[in-house]
Biopython code that builds the backbone (N, CA, C, O; Angstrom):
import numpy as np
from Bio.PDB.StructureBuilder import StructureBuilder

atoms = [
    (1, "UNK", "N", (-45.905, 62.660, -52.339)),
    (1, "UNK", "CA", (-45.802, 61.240, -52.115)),
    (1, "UNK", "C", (-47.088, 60.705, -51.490)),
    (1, "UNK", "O", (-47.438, 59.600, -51.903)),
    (2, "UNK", "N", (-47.686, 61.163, -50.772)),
    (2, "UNK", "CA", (-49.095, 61.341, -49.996)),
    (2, "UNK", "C", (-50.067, 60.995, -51.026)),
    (2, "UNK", "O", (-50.801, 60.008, -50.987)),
    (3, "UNK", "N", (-50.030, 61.751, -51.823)),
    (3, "UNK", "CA", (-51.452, 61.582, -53.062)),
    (3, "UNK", "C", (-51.024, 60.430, -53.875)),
    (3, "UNK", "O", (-51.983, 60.188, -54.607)),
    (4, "UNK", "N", (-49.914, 59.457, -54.162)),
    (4, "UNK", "CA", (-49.486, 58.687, -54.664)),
    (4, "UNK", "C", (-50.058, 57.264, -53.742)),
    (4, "UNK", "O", (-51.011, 56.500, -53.895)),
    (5, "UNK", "N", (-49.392, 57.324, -53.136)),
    (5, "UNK", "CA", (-49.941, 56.446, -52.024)),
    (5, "UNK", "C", (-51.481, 56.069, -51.542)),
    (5, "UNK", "O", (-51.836, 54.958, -51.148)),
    (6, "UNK", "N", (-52.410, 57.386, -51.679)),
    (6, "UNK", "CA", (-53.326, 57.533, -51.838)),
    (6, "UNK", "C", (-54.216, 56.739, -53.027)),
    (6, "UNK", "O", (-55.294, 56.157, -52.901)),
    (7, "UNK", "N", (-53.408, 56.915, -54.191)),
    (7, "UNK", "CA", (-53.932, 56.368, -55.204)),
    (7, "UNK", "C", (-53.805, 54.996, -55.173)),
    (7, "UNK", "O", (-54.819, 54.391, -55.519)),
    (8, "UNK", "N", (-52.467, 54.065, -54.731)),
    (8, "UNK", "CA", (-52.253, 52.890, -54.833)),
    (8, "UNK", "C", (-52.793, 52.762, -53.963)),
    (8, "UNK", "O", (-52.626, 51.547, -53.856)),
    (9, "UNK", "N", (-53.402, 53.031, -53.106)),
    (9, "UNK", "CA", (-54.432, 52.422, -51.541)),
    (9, "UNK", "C", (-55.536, 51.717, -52.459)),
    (9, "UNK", "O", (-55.876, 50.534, -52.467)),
    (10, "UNK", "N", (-56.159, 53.162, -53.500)),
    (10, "UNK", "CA", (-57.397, 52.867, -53.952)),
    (10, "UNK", "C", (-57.562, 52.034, -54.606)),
    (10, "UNK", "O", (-58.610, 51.392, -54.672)),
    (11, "UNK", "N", (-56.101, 51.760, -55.542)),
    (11, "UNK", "CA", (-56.549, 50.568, -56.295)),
    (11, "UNK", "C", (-57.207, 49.427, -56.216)),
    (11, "UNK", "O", (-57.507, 49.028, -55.091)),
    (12, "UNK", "N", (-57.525, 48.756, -57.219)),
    (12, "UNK", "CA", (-57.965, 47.055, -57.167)),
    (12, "UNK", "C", (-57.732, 46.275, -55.771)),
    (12, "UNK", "O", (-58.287, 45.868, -54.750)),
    (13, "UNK", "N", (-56.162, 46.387, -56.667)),
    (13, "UNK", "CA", (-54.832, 45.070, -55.891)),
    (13, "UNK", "C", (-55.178, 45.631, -53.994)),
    (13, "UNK", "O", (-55.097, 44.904, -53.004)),
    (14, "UNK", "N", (-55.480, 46.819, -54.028)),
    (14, "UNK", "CA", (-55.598, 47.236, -52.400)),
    (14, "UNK", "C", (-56.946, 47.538, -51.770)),
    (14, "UNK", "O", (-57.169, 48.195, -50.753)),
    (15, "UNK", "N", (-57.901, 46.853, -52.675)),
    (15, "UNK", "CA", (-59.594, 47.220, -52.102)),
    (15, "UNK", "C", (-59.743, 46.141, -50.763)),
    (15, "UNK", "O", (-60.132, 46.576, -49.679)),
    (16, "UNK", "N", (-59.448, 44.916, -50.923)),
    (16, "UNK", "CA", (-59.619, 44.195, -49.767)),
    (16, "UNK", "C", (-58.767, 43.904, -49.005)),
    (16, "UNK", "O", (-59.034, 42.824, -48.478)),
    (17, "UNK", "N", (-57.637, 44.422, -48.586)),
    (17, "UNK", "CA", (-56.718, 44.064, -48.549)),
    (17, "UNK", "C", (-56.351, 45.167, -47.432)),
    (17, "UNK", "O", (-55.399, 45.940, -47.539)),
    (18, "UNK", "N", (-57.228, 45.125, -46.367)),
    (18, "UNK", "CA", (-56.586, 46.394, -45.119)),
    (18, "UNK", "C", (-55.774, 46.150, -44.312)),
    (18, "UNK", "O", (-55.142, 47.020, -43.713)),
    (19, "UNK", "N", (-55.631, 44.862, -44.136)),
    (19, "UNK", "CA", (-54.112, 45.477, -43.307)),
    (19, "UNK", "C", (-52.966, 45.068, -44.349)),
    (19, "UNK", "O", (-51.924, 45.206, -43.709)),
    (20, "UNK", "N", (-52.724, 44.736, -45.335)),
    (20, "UNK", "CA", (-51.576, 44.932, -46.197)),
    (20, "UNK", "C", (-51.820, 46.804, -46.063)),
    (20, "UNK", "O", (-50.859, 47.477, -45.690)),
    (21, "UNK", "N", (-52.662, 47.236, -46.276)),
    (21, "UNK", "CA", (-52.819, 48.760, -46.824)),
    (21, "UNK", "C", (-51.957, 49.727, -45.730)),
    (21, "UNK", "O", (-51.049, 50.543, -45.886)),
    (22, "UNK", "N", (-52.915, 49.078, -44.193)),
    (22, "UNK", "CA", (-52.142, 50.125, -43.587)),
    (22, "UNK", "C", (-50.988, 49.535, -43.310)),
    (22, "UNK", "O", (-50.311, 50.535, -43.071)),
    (23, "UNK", "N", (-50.065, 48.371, -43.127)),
    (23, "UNK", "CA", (-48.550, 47.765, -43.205)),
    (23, "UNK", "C", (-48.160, 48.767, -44.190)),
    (23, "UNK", "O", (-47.176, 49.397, -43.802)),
    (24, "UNK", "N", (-48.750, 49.259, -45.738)),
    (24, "UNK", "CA", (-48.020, 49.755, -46.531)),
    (24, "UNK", "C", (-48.275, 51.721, -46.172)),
    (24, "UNK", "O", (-47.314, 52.330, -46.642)),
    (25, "UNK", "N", (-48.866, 52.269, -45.781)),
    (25, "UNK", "CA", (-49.031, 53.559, -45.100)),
    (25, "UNK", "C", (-48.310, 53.369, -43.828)),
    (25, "UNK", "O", (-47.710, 54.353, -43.397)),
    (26, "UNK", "N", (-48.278, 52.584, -43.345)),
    (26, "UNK", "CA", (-46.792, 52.571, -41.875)),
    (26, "UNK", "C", (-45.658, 52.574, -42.516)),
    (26, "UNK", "O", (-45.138, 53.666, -42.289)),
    (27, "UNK", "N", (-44.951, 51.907, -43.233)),
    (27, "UNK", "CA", (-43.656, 51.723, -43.839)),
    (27, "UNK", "C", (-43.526, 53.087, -44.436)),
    (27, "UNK", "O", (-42.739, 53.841, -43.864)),
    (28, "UNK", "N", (-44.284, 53.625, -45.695)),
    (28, "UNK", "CA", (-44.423, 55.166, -46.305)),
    (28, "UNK", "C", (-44.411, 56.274, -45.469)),
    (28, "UNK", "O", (-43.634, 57.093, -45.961)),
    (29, "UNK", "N", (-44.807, 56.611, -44.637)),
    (29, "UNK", "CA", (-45.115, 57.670, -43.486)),
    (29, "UNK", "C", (-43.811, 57.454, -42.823)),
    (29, "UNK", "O", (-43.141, 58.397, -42.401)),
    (30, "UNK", "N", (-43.403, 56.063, -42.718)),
    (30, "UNK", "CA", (-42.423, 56.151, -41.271)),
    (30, "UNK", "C", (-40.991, 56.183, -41.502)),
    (30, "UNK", "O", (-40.030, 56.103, -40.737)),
    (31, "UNK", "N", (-41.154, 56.388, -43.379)),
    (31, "UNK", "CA", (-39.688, 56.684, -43.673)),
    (31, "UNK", "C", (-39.666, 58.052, -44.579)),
    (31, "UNK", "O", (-40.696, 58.443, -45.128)),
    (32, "UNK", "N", (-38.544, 58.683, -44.686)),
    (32, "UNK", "CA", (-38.917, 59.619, -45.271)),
    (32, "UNK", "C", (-36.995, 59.860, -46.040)),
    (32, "UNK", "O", (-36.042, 59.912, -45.263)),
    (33, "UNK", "N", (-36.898, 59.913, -46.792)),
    (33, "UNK", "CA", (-35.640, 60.090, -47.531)),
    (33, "UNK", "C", (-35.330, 60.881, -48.509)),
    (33, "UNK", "O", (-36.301, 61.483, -48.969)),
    (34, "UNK", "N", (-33.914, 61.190, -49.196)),
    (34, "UNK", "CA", (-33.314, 62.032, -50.418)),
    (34, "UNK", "C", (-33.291, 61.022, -51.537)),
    (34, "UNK", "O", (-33.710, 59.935, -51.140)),
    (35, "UNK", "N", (-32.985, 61.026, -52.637)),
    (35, "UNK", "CA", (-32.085, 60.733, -53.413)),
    (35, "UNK", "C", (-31.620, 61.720, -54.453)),
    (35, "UNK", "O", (-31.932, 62.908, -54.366)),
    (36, "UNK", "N", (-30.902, 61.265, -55.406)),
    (36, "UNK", "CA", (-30.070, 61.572, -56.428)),
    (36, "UNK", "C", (-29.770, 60.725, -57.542)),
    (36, "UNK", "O", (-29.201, 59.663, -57.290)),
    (37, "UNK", "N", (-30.144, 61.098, -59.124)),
    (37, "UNK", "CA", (-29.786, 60.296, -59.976)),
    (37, "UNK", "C", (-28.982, 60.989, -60.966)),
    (37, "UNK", "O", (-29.258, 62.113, -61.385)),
    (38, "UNK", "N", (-28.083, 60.370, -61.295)),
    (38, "UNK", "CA", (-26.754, 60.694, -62.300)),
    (38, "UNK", "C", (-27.271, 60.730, -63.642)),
    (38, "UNK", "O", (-28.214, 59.956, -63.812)),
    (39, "UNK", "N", (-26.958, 61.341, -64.545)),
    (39, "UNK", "CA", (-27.316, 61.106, -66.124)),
    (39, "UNK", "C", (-26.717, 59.890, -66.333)),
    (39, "UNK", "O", (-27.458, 59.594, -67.270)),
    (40, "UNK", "N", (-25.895, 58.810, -66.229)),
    (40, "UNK", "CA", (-25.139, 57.856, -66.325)),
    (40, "UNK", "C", (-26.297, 56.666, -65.524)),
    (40, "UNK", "O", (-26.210, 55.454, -65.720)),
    (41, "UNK", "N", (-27.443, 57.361, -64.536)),
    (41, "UNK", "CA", (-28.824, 56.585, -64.621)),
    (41, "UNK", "C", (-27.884, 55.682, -63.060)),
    (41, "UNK", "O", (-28.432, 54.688, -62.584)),
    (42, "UNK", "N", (-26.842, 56.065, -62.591)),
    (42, "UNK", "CA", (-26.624, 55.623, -61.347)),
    (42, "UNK", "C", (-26.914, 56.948, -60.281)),
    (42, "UNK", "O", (-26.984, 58.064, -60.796)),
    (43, "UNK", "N", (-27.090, 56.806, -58.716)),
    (43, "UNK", "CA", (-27.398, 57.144, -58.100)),
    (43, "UNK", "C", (-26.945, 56.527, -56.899)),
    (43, "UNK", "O", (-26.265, 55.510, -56.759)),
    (44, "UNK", "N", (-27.632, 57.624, -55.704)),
    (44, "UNK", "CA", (-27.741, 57.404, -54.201)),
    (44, "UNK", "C", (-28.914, 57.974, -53.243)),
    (44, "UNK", "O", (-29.658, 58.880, -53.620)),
    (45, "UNK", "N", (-29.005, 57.425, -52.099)),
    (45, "UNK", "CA", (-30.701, 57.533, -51.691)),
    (45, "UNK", "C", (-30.098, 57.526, -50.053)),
    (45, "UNK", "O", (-29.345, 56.667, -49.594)),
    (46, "UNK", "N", (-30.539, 58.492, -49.459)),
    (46, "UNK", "CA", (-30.247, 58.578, -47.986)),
    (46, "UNK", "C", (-31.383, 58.136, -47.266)),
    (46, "UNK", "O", (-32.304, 58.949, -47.193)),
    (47, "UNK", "N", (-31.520, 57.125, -46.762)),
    (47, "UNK", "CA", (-33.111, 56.888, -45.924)),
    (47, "UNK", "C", (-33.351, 56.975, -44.765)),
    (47, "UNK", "O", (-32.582, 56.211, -44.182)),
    (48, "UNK", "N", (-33.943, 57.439, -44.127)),
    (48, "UNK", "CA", (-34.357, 57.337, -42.728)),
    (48, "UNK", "C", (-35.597, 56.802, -42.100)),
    (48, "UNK", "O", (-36.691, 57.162, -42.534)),
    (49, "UNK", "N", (-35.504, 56.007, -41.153)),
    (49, "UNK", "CA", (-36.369, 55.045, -41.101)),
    (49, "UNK", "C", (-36.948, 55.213, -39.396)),
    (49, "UNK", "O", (-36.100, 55.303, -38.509)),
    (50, "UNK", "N", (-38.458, 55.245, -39.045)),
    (50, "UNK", "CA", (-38.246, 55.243, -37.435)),
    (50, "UNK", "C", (-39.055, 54.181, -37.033)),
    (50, "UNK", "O", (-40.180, 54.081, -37.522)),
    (51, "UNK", "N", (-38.617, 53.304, -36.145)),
    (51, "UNK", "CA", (-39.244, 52.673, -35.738)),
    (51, "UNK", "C", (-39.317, 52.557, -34.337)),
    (51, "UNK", "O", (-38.399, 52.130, -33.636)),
    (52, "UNK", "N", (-40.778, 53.065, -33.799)),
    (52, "UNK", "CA", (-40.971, 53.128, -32.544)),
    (52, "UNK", "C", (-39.828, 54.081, -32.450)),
    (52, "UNK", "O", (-39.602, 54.742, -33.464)),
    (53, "UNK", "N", (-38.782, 54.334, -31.016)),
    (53, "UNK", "CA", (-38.311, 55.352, -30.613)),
    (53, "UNK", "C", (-36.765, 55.569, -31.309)),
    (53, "UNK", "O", (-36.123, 56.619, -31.352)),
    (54, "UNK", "N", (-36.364, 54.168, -31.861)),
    (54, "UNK", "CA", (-35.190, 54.640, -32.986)),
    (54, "UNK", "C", (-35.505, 54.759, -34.169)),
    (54, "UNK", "O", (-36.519, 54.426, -34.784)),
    (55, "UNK", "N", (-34.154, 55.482, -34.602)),
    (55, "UNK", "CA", (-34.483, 55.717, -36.274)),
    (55, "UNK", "C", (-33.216, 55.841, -36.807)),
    (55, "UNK", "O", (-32.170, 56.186, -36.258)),
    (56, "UNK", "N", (-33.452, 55.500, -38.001)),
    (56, "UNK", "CA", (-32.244, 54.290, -38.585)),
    (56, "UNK", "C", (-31.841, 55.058, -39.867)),
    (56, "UNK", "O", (-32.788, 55.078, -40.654)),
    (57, "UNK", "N", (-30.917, 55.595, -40.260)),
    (57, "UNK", "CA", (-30.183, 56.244, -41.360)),
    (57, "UNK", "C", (-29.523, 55.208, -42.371)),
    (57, "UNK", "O", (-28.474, 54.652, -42.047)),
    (58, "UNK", "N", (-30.195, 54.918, -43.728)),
    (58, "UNK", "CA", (-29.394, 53.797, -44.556)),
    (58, "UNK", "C", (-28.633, 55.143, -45.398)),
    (58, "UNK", "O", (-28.791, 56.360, -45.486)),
    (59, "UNK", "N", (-27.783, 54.162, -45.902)),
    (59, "UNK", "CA", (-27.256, 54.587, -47.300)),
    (59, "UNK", "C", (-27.060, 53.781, -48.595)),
    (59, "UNK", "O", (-26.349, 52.801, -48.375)),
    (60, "UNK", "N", (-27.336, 53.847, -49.475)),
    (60, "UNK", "CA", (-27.680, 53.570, -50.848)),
    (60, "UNK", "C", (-27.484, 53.847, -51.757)),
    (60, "UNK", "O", (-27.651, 55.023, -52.080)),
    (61, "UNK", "N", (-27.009, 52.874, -52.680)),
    (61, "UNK", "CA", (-26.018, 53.362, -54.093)),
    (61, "UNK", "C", (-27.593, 52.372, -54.685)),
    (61, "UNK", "O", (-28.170, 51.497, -54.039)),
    (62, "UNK", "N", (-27.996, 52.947, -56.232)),
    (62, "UNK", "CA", (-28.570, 52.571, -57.015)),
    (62, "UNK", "C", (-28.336, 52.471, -58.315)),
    (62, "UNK", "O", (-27.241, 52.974, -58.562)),
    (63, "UNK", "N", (-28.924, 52.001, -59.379)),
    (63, "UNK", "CA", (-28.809, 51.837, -60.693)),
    (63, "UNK", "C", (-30.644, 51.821, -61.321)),
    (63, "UNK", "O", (-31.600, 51.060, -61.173)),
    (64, "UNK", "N", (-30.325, 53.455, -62.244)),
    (64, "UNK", "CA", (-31.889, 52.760, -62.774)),
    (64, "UNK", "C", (-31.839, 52.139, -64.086)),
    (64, "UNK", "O", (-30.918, 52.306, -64.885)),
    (65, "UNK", "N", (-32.803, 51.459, -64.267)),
    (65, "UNK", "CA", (-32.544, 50.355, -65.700)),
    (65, "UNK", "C", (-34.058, 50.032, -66.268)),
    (65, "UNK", "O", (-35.103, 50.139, -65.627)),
    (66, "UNK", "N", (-33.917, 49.641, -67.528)),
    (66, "UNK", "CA", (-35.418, 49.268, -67.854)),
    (66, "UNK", "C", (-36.233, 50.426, -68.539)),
    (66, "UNK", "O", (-37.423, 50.291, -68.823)),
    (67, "UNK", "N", (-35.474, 51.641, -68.801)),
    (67, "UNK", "CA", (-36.200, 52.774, -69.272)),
    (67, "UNK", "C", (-36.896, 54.026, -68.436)),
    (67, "UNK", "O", (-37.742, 54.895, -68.649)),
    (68, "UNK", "N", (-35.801, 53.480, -67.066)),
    (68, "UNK", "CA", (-36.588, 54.142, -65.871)),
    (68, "UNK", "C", (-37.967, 53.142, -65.599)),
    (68, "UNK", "O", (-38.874, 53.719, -65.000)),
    (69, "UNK", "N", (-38.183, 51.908, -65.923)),
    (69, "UNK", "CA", (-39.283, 51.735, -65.401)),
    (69, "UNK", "C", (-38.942, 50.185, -63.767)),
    (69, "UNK", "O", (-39.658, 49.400, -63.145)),
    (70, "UNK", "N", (-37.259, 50.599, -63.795)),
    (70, "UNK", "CA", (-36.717, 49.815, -62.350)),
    (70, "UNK", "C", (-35.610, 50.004, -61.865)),
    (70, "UNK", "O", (-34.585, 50.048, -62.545)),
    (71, "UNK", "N", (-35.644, 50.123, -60.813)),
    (71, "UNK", "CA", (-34.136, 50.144, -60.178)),
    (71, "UNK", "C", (-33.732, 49.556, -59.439)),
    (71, "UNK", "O", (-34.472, 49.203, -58.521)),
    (72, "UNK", "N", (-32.300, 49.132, -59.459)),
    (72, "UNK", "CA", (-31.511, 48.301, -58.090)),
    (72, "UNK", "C", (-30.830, 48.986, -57.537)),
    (72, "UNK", "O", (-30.395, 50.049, -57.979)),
    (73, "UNK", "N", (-30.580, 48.460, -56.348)),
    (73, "UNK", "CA", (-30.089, 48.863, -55.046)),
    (73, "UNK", "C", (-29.495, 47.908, -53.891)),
    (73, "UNK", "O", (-29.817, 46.790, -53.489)),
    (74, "UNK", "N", (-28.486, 48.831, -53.528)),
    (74, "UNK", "CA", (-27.649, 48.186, -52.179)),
    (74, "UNK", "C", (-26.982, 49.163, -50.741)),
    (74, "UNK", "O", (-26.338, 50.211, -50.718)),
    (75, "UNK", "N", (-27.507, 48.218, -49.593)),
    (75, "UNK", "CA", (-27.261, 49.077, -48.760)),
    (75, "UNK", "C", (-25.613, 49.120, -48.454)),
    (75, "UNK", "O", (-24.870, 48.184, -48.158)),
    (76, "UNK", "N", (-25.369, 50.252, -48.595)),
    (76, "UNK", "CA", (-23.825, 50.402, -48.539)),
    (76, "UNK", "C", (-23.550, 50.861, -47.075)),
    (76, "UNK", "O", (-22.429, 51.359, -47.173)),
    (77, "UNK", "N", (-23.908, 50.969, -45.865)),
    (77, "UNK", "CA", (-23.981, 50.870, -44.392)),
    (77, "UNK", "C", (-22.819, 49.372, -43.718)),
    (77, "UNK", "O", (-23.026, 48.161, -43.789)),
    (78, "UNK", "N", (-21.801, 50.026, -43.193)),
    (78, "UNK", "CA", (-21.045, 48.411, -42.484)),
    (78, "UNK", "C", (-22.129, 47.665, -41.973)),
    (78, "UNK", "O", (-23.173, 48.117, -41.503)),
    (79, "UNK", "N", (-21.743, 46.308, -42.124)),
    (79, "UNK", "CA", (-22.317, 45.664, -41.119)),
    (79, "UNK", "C", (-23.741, 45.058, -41.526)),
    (79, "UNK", "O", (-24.402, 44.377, -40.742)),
    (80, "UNK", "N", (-24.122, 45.350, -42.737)),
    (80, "UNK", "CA", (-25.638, 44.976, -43.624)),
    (80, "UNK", "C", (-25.222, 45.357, -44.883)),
    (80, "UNK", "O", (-24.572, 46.272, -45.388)),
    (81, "UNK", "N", (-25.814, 44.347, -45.229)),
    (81, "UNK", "CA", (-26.170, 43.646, -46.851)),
    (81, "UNK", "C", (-27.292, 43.508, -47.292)),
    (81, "UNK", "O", (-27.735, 42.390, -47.555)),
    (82, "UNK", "N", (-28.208, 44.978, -47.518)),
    (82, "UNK", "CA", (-29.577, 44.629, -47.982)),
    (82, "UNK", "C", (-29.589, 45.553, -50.141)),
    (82, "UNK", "O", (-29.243, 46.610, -50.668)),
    (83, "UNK", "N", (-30.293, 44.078, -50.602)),
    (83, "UNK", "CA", (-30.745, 44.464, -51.902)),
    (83, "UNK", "C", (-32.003, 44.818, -52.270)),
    (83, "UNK", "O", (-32.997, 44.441, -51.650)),
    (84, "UNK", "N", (-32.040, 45.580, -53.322)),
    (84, "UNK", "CA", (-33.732, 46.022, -53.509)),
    (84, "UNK", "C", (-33.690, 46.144, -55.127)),
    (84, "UNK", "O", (-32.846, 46.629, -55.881)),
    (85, "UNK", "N", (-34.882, 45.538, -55.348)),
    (85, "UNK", "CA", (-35.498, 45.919, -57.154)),
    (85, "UNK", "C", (-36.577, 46.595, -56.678)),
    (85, "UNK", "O", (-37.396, 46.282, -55.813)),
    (86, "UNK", "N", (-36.460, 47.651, -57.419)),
    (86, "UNK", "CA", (-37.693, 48.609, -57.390)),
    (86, "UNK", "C", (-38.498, 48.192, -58.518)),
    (86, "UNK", "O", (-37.769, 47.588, -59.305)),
    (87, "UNK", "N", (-39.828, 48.263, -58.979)),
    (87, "UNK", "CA", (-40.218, 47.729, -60.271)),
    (87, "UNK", "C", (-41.654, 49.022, -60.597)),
    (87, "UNK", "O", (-42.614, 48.972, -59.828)),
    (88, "UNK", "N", (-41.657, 49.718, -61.347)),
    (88, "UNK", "CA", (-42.785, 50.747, -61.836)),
    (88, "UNK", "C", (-44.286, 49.600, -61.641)),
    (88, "UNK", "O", (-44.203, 48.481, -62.147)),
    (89, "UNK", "N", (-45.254, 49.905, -61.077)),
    (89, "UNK", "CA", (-46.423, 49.052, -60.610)),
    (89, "UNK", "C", (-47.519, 49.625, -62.238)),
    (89, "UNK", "O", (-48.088, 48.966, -63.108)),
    (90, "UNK", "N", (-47.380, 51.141, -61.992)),
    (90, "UNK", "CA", (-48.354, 51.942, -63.182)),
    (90, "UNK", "C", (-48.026, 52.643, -64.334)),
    (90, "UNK", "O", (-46.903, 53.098, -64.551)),
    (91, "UNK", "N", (-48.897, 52.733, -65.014)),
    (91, "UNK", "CA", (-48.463, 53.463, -66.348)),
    (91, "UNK", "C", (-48.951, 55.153, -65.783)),
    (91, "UNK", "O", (-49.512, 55.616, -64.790)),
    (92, "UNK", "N", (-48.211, 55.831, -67.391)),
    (92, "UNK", "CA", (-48.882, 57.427, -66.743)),
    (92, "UNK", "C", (-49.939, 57.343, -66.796)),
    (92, "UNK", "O", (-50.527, 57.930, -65.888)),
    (93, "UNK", "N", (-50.679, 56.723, -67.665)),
    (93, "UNK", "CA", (-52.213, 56.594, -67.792)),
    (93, "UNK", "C", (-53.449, 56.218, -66.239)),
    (93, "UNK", "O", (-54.557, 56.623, -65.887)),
    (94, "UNK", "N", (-52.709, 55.513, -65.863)),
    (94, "UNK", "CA", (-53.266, 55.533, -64.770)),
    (94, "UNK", "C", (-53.243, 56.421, -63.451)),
    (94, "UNK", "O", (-53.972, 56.134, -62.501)),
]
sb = StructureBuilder()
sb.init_structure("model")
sb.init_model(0)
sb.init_chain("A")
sb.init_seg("    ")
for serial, (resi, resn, name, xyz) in enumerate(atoms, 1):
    if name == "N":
        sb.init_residue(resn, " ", resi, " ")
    sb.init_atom(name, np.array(xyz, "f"), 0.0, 1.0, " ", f" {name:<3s}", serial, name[0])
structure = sb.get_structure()
């Protein structure tokens, strides 16, 4: 995940752009998670998150769609209601 991250640092979209860069190397580093995807292309994603001295365990049901090139998501945790579209940024080529 390291060398990935690495690469999207280098890009274009992230040459001038240093503190979006390190906002986006704090968020990456400071979470670290599982998932799981179903042949049926649904799934779940355990996340853990630290911030400063707590750290925060989500849980997550997903759907990938688009050819694998996106997925949605919902935090299934009482008490929060968070959604997410994931969206593929690169080709393999790049």
């Amino acid at each position: 995940m390291r060398e990935q991250l690495d690469r999207v640092l280098a890009s274009a979209t992230f040459a001038d752009a240093e503190r979006v860069s390190r906002f986006l190397r704090f968020v990456v580093q400071a979470s670290l998670g599982t998932y799981v995807v179903n042949s049926d292309c649904t799934g779940s994603m355990l996340l853990t998150v630290s911030a400063g001295p707590k750290t925060y365990t989500n849980h997550v049901d997903l759907v990938v769609v688009h050819g694998a090139a996106e997925f949605r998501a919902i935090n299934t945790d009482p008490g929060s209601v968070i959604t997410t579209i994931g969206k593929k940024q690169f080709s393999k080529e790049d």
